[in-house]
C-alpha positions in Angstrom: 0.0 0.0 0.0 -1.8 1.2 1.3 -6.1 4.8 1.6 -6.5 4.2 -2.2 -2.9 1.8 -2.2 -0.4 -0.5 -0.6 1.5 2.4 -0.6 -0.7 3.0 1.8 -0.8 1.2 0.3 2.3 -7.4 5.4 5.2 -13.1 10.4 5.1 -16.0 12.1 6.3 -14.1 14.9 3.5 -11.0 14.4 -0.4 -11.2 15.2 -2.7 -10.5 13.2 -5.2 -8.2 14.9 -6.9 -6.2 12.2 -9.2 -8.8 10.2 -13.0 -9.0 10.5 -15.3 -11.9 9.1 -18.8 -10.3 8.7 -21.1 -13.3 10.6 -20.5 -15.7 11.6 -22.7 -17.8 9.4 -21.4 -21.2 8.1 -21.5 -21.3 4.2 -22.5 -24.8 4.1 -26.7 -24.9 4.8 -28.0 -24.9 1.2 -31.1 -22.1 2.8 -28.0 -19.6 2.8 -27.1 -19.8 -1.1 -30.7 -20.3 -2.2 -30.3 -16.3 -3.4 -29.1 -15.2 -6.5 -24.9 -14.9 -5.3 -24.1 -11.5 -7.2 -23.3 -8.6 -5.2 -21.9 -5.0 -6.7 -18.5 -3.8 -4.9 -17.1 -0.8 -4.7 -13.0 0.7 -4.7 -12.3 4.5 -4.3 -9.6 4.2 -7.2 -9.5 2.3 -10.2 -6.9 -0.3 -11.2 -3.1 0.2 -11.6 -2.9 -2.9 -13.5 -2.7 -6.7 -13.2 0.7 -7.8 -13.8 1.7 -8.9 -9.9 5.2 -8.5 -10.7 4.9 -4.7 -11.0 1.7 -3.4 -9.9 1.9 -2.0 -6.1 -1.6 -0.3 -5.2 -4.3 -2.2 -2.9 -6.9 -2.2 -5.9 -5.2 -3.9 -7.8 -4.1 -6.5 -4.9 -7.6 -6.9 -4.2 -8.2 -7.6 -7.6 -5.3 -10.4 -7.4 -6.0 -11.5 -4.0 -9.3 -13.2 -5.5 -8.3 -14.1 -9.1 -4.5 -15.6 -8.4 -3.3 -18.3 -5.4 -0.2 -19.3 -4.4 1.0 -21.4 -2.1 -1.3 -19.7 0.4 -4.0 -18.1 0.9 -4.5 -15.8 4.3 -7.6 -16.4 6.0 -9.4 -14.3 9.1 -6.9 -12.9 11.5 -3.9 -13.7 8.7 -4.0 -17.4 9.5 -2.6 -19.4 6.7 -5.5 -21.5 4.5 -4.5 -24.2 1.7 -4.0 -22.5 -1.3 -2.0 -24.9 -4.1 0.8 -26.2 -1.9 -0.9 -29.2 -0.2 2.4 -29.9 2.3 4.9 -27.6 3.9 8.4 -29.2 4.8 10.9 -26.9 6.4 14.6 -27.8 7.4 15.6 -27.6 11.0 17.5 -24.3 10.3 14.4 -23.1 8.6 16.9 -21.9 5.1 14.9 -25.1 2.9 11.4 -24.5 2.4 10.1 -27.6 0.5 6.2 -27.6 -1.0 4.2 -30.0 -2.3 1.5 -28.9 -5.0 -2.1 -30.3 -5.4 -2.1 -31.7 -8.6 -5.7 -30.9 -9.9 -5.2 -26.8 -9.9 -5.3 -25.4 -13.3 -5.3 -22.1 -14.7 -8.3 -20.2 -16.1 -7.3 -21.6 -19.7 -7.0 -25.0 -18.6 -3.4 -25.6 -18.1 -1.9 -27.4 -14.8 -0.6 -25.4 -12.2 3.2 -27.2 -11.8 6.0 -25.8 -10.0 7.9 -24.6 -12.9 5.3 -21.6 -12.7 6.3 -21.0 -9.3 10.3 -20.4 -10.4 8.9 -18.8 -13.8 6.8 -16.1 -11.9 10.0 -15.7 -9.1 12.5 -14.8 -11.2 10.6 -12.7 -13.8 9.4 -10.4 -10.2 13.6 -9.8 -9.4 15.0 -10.0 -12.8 15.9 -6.0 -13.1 14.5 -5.8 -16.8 11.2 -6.4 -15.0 11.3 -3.1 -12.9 9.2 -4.6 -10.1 9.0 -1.8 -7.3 8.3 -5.0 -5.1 11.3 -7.3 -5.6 13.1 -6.2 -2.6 10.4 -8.6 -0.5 12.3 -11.4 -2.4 15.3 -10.3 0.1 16.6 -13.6 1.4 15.7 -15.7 -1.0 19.0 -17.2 -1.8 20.8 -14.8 -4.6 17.7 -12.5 -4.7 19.6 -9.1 -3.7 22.6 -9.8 -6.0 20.1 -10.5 -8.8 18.3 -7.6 -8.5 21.3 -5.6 -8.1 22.7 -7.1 -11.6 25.2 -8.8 -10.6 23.6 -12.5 -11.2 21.4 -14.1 -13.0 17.8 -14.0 -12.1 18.0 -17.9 -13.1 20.7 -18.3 -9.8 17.6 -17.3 -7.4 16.9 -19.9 -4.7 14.0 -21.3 -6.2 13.8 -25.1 -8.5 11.6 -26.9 -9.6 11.8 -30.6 -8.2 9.4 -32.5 -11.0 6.2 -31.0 -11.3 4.2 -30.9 -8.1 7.1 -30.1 -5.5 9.1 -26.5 -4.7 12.2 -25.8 -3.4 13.0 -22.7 -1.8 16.7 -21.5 -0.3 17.1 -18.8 2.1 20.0 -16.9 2.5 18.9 -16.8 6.5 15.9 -17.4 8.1 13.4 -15.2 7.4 11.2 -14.9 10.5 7.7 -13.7 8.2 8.0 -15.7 5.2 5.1 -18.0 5.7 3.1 -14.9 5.7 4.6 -13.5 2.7 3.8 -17.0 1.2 0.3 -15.3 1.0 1.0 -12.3 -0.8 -0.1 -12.6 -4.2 3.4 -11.0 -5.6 4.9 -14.8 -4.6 1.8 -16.2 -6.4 2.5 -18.2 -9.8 2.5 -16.8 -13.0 1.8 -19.0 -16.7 4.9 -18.2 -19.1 2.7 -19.2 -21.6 0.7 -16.4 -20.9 3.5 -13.6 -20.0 4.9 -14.5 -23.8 1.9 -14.2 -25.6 0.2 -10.7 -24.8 4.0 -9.8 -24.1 3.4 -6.1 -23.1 -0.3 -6.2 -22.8 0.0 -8.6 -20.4 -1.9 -7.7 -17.1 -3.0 -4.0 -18.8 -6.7 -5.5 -19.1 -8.7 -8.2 -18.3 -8.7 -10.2 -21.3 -5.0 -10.4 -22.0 -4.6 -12.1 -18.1 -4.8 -16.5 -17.0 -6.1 -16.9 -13.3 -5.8 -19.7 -10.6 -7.7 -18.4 -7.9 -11.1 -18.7 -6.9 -12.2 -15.9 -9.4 -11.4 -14.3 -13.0 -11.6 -11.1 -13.7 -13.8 -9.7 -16.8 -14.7 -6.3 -18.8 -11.5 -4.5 -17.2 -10.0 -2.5 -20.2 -6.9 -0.8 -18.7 -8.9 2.6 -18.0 -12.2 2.1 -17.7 -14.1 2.3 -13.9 -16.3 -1.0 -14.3 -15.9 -4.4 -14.4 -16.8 -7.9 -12.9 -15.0 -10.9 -11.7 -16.9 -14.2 -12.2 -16.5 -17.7 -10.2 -13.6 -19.3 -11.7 -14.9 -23.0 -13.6 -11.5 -24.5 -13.6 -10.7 -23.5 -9.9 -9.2 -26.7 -7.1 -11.8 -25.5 -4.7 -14.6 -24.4 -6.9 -17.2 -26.0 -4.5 -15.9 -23.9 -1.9 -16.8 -20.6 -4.2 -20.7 -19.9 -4.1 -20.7 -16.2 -5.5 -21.2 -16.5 -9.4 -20.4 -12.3 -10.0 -19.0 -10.1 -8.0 -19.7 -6.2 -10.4 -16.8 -3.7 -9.1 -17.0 0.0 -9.9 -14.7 3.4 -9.0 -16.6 5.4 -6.7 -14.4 8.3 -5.2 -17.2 10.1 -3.7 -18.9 8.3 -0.6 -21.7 10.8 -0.8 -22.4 8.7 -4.1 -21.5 5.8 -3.0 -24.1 5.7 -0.2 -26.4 6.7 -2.4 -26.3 3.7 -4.6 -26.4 1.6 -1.3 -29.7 3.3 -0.3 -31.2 2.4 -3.8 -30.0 -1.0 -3.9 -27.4 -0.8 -6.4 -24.6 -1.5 -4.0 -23.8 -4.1 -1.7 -21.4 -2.6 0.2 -20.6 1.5 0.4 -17.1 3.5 2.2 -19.0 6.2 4.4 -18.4 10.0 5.0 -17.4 11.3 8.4 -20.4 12.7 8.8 -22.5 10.0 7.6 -20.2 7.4 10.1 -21.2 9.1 13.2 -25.3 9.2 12.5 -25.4 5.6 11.2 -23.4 4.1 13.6 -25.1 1.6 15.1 -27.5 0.5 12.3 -27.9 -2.4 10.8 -25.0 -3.2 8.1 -22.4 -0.6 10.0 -19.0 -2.0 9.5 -15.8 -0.8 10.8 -12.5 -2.0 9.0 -9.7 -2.3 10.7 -7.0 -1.8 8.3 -2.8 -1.9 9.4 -2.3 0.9 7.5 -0.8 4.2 8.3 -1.2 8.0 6.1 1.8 10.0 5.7 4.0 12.7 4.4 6.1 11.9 2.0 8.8 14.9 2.0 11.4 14.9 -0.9 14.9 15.8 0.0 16.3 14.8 -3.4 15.4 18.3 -4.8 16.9 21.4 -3.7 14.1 23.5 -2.5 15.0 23.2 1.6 12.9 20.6 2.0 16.0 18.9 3.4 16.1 21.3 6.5 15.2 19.3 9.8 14.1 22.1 11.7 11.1 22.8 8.8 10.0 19.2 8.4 9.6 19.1 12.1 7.6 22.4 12.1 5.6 20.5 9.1 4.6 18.0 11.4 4.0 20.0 14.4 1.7 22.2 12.6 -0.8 19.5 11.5 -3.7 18.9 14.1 -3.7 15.2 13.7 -6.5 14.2 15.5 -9.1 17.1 13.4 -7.6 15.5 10.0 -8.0 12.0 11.0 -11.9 12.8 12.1 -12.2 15.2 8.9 -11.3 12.3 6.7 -13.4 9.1 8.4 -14.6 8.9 11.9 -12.7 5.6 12.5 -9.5 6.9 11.8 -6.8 7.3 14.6 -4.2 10.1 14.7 -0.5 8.6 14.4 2.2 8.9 16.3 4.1 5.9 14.8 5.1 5.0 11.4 3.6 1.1 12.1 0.1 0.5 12.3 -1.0 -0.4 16.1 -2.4 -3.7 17.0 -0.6 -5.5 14.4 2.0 -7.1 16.3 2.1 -8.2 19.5 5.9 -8.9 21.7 5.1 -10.1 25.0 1.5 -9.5 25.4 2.4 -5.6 24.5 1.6 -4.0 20.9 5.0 -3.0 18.8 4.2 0.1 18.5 5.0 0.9 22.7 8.0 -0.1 22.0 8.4 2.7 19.4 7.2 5.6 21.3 9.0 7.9 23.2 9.1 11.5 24.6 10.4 12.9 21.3 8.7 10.8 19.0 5.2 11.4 20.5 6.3 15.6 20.6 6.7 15.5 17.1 3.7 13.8 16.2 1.6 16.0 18.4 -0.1 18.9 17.3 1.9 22.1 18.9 1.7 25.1 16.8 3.7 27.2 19.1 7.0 24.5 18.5 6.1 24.7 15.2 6.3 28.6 14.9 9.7 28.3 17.0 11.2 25.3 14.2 10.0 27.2 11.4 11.6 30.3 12.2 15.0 28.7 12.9 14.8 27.2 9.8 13.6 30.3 7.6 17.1 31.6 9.3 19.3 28.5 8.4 17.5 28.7 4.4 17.9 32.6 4.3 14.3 32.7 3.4 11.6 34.7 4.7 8.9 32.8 2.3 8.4 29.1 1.4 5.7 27.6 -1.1 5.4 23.7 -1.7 2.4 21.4 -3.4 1.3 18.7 -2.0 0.8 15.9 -4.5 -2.3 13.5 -3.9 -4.9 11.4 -5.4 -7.7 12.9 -6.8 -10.2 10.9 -4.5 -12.7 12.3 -2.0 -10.9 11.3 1.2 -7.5 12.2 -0.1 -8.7 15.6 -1.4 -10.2 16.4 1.9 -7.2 15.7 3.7 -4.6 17.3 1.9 -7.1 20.6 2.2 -6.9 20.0 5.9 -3.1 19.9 6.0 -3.0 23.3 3.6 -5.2 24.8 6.1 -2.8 23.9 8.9 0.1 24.6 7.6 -1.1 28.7 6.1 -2.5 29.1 9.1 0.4 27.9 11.7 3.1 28.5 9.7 2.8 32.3 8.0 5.3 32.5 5.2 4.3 29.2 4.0 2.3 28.8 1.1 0.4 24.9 0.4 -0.5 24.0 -3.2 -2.6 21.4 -3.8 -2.1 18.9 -6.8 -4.8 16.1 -6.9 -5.1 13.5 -9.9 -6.0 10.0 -10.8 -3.8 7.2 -8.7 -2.2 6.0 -11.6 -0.6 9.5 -12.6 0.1 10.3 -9.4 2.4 7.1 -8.6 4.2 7.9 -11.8 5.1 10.9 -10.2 5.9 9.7 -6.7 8.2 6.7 -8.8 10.0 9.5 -10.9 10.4 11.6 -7.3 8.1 14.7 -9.3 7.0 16.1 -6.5 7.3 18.4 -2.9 5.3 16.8 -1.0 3.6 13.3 -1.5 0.2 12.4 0.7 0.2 9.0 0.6 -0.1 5.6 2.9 1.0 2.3 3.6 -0.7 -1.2 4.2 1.2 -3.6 5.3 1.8 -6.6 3.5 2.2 -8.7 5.8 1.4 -8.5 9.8 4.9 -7.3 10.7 6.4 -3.7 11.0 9.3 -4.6 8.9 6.7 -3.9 6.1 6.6 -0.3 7.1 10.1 0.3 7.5 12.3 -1.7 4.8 10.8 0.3 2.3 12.4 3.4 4.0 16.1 2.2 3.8 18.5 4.1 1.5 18.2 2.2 -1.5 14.9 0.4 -1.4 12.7 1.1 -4.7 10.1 2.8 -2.2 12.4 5.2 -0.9 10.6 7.9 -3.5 11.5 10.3 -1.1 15.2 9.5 -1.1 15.7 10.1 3.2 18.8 8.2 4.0 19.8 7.6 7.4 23.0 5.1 7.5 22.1 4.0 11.4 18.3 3.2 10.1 19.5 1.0 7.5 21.7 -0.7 10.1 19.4 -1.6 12.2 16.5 -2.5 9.4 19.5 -4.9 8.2 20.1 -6.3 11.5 16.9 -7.1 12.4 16.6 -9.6 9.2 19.8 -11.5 10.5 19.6 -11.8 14.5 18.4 -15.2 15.9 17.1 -13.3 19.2 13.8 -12.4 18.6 14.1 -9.9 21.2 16.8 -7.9 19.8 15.0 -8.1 16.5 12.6 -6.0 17.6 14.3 -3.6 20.0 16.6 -3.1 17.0 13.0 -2.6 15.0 11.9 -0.2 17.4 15.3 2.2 17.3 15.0 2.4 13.8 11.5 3.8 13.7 12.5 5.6 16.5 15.3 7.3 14.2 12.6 7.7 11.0 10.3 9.8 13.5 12.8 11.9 15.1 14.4 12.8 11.7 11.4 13.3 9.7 11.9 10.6 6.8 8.1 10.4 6.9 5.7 12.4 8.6 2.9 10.1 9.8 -0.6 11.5 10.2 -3.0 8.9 10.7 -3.6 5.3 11.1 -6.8 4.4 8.7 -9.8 2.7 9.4 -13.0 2.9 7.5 -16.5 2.9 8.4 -18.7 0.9 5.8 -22.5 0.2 5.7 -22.6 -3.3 3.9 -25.9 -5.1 3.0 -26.9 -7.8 6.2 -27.5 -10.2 3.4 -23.8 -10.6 2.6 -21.9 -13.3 4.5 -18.6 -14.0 4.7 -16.5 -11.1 3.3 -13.5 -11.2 4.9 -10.8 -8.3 5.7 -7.3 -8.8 6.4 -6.0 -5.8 7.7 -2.9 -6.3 6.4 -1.8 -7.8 2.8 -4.6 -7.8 0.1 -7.9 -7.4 1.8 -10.7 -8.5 0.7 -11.4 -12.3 0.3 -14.6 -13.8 -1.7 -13.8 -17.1 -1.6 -16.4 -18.4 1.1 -18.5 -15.1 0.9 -22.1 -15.4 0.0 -25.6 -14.6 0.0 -28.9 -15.1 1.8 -32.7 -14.0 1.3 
C-alpha cells in the first residue's frame, strides 16, 4: 500500500489483529445460497494494473487476492488457508522451504498449475528488466539481492523446480515472516505461456490475463471504472466458491456511493465522516480495521530546503492530527508511529509501545507554538523569509479532503508558507511519486504482511520505495540487522530504534492510522478483511434472502 494503495498502500512471529469476518454464518446450509450470489462492490480508485510482478496499489491487490493463489492463501486474523501447496516441509534451520502442490489446480485456460510456474513467476518479479517496485520482498531468498542488483542471473535465485508438483525454496537466513509473505499474491504463480503471448499487454486489461484463484476477472480494459470478476470454472476449490459475480465499480465520492447503497445498487458502500457518526449503530455498519498508516512523503532529493530538519519538524508539528484523521473518516486514529497499532504483538504488549518515546510522540503532536519556533530557525538556516510547496495527492474524495486539511494547517500555523494542492487520478500520481516529481507526497501504507518490517524496509536508503530519497545510515543498520539476528528480542528492539530514528528525523511524517467505516448489506456473508496484505477475500462469501 496502502487509503487508495499498498502504498498506503504485510510473520510467524507477528499477530494479526486487524481482520473482521462479517457473521459468523457457516456457508455450508443450502437455505443460505438459495439467493441469487451476485453482489456489486465498490474501490475508491481504479486499477493500476494486473501484472503482480509490477503493480503496487491495494486495488489492484484486491483484484489479485481473489483471481490468483499461491502457495497460500490468508484467511481471518492472517491465518494461513491451503492454497495450491498441499504440504509444507521446512529444514531444521528453517533456510529449505520444500512444497508440495495439489495436482488438480489449473489455470483459467485449462493448463496445470506445476511448480515450474512458481520459479517462472520468481524470477521474472527480481529479474531488473522487469522493474518490479516489489522485488526487494524477495530479500533472502537465496541470490535475490545480487540478482536484483545485476550482478547474477535472475536464473541463480533460490528457487527449482523438483518435478512437477514439488518446490524448493533456499534462504539466505531465516526469514522470520515468510510463511506470511507466502500469501502475498506477488509470490503467487505466473503461466509463461501467458506472460509471452500478450508480451506487453499482459496484465493491462482483463482479457490479456490466465487466473488460478477462486475468481477471474472480466470487462477491465486498462482505464475504464467498471468491471466484474466471475467464479472461476477451472478452480481446485470451486465447491468452496458460491458467489457466481461479483460487479466492481470506482466510486471516489462516498456521498455517491451511499447513495447507490440506499437504492439497492450496492452491496457494500465506504461512508463519510459525517455519515459514520449518524449511522453508527444500524444495521450493516461496518468498521475495518485496516494496518495501515497516512503520511507525508517529503522529498529531500530536490533542492528546495525541504532537506532542512528544523522545517520538516515544524511541518509536522503544525498538523492537528487528531481534526484530520476525524475530517477524513470517523474511525481513523491520529499517528504517532510510522507502524500501524495492534498488528504485532511482543510479549503480550503492541509494537508500537516499544516505538514511542518522549520525542517521537512531541513530534507527532499537534503544537503550533513549537512549530512557529522550528519554522523560524529554519527560515534563518535557508535565508528565506517565504516558502511555497504542493502537496501531490490522489484525486479521491478522502484524499482531497485531507490534503485541504493539511493546507489549512500549515497557512495558518506556519505564515510565510504557502500549500498547493495537486490532486489527480492514482495511476498518474504514482508515476510521479516513482520519478520523485513532487514536494510533498500524501500518501499511505498497508502492510503486507502482519509485521512492522513492512513499514520500515521500504524506507532504507536504496529500497525502490524510498521515492523520497531520506537516508539515514544507522536506520539502515538496524533494518538490516533485524533480518539476520536469531534473538527475537533484539529483532525488535533493534526494529523499534529504527523507527525511532525515522520519527525523530522526519523521513516520513505520519498523520494517521486508517480505518474505514462501511455500511454493507446484512445479506452478505462471509466477506473477509485482512487488515494487512490484500484485503478483501470472496472465496467463502455469500448470499442469503
Amino acid at each position: 500500500m496502502k487509503l487508495n494503495w499498498k502504498r498506503w498502500l504485510a510473520a510467524g512471529l507477528a499477530v494479526g489483529a486487524c481482520a473482521l469476518a462479517l457473521t459468523a454464518c457457516s456457508s455450508g446450509s443450502s437455505s443460505s445460497t438459495s439467493a441469487k450470489q451476485t453482489i456489486s462492490w465498490m474501490e475508491t480508485s481504479e486499477i493500476e494494473g494486473m501484472d503482480q510482478s509490477v503493480v503496487t496499489d491495494s486495488t489492484s491487490f484486491n483484484q489479485l487476492n481473489n483471481t490468483m493463489e499461491g502457495f497460500y492463501r490468508l484467511g481471518k486474523n492472517s491465518k494461513i488457508e491451503p492454497g495450491i501447496a498441499t504440504k509444507t516441509t521446512v529444514s531444521k534451520d528453517g533456510k529449505t522451504w520444500i512444497f508440495t502442490l495439489r495436482k488438480n489446480a489449473k489455470w483459467s485456460n485449462g493448463d496445470p498449475v506445476t511448480a515450474k510456474d512458481f520459479v517462472y513467476s520468481w524470477r521474472r518479479t527480481v529479474n531488473p528488466k522487469t522493474n518490479s517496485q516489489y522485488s526487494y520482498l524477495f530479500s533472502g531468498i537465496k541470490n535475490a539481492d545480487a540478482i536484483i542488483a545485476g550482478k547474477k542471473s535472475a536464473n541463480t535465485l533460490g528457487i527449482q523446480a523438483e518435478g512437477n508438483y514439488k518446490v524448493k525454496v533456499t534462504l539466505d537466513r531465516r526469514i522470520p515472516y515468510f510463511k506470511l509473505l507466502m500469501g502475498f499474491p506477488l509470490f503467487a504463480p505466473e503461466n509463461e505461456k501467458a506472460v509471452k503471448k500478450f508480451g506487453k499487454k499482459y496484465g493491462t486489461a482483463s482479457k490479456y490475463m490466465v487466473y488460478d484463484g477462486p475468481f477471474v476477472q472480466k470487462g477491465w480494459t486498462g482505464t475504464n471504472l467498471t468491471w466484474k470478476l466471475v467464479k472461476n470454472k477451472n478452480y481446485w476449490d470451486k465447491k468452496a466458491v458460491k458467489l457466481q459475480t461479483i460487479n466492481y465499480s470506482v466510486q471516489k465520492t462516498p456521498s455517491t456511493d451511499y447513495n447507490l447503497y440506499q437504492a439497492g445498487k450496492l452491496d457494500a458502500a465506504i461512508l463519510s465522516a459525517q455519515a459514520a457518526k449518524s449511522l453508527k449503530g444500524q444495521s450493516g455498519y461496518t468498521v475495518r480495521q485496516t494496518s495501515s498508516t497516512q503520511y507525508l512523503e517529503i522529498n529531500q532529493a530536490k533542492n528546495n530546503g525541504l532537506k532542512n530538519l528544523n522545517l520538516r519538524k515544524a511541518i509536522s508539528m503544525a498538523i492537528d492530527r487528531k481534526g484530520l484523521a476525524s475530517a477524513v473518516g470517523g474511525a481513523n486514529k491520529p499517528a504517532t508511529t510510522l507502524s500501524a497499532p495492534g498488528m504485532t504483538i511482543v510479549n503480550g504488549k503492541d509494537y508500537t509501545d516499544l516505538v514511542q518515546n518522549s520525542q517521537t510522540k512531541a513530534l507527532c503532536t499537534y503544537n503550533p507554538t513549537k512549530a512557529k519556533a522550528y519554522f523560524k530557525k529554519a527560515l534563518k538556516e535557508l535565508g528565506k523569509s517565504k516558502l511555497s510547496y504542493t502537496i501531490l495527492c490522489y484525486d479521491d474524495d478522502a484524499s482531497k479532503k485531507a490534503a485541504e486539511s493539511i493546507q489549512s494547517n500549515l497557512e495558518e500555523n506556519l505564515k510565510g508558507l504557502t500549500i498547493n494542492i495537486s490532486s489527480m487520478p492514482k495511476k498518474s500520481a504514482l508515476s510521479r511519486g516513482v520519478a520523485g516529481n513532487f514536494e510533498i507526497f500524501l500518501m499511505g501504507w498497508q502492510a503486507d504482511f502482519n509485521d512492522p518490517i513492512s513499514f520500515l524496509d521500504m524506507n532504507t536508503t536504496n529500497n525502490s520505495y524510498n521515492w523520497q530519497k531520506w537516508s539515514n545510515k544507522q536506520y539502515d543498520k538496524l533494518v538490516a540487522a533485524s533480518k539476520t539476528t536469531s534473538s527475537s528480542s533484539q529483532r525488535w528492539n533493534d526494529l523499534a530504534k529504527a523507527e525511532q530514528i525515522i520519527i525523530e528525523q522526519q523521513g516520513v511524517t505520519p498523520l494517521y492510522h486508517a480505518a474505514s467505516a462501511w455500511m454493507i448489506r446484512p445479506s452478505v456473508k462471509n466477506v473477509v478483511f485482512n487488515g494487512a496484505g490484500a484485503n478483501y477475500n470472496f472465496k467463502t462469501a455469500y448470499v442469503t434472502k
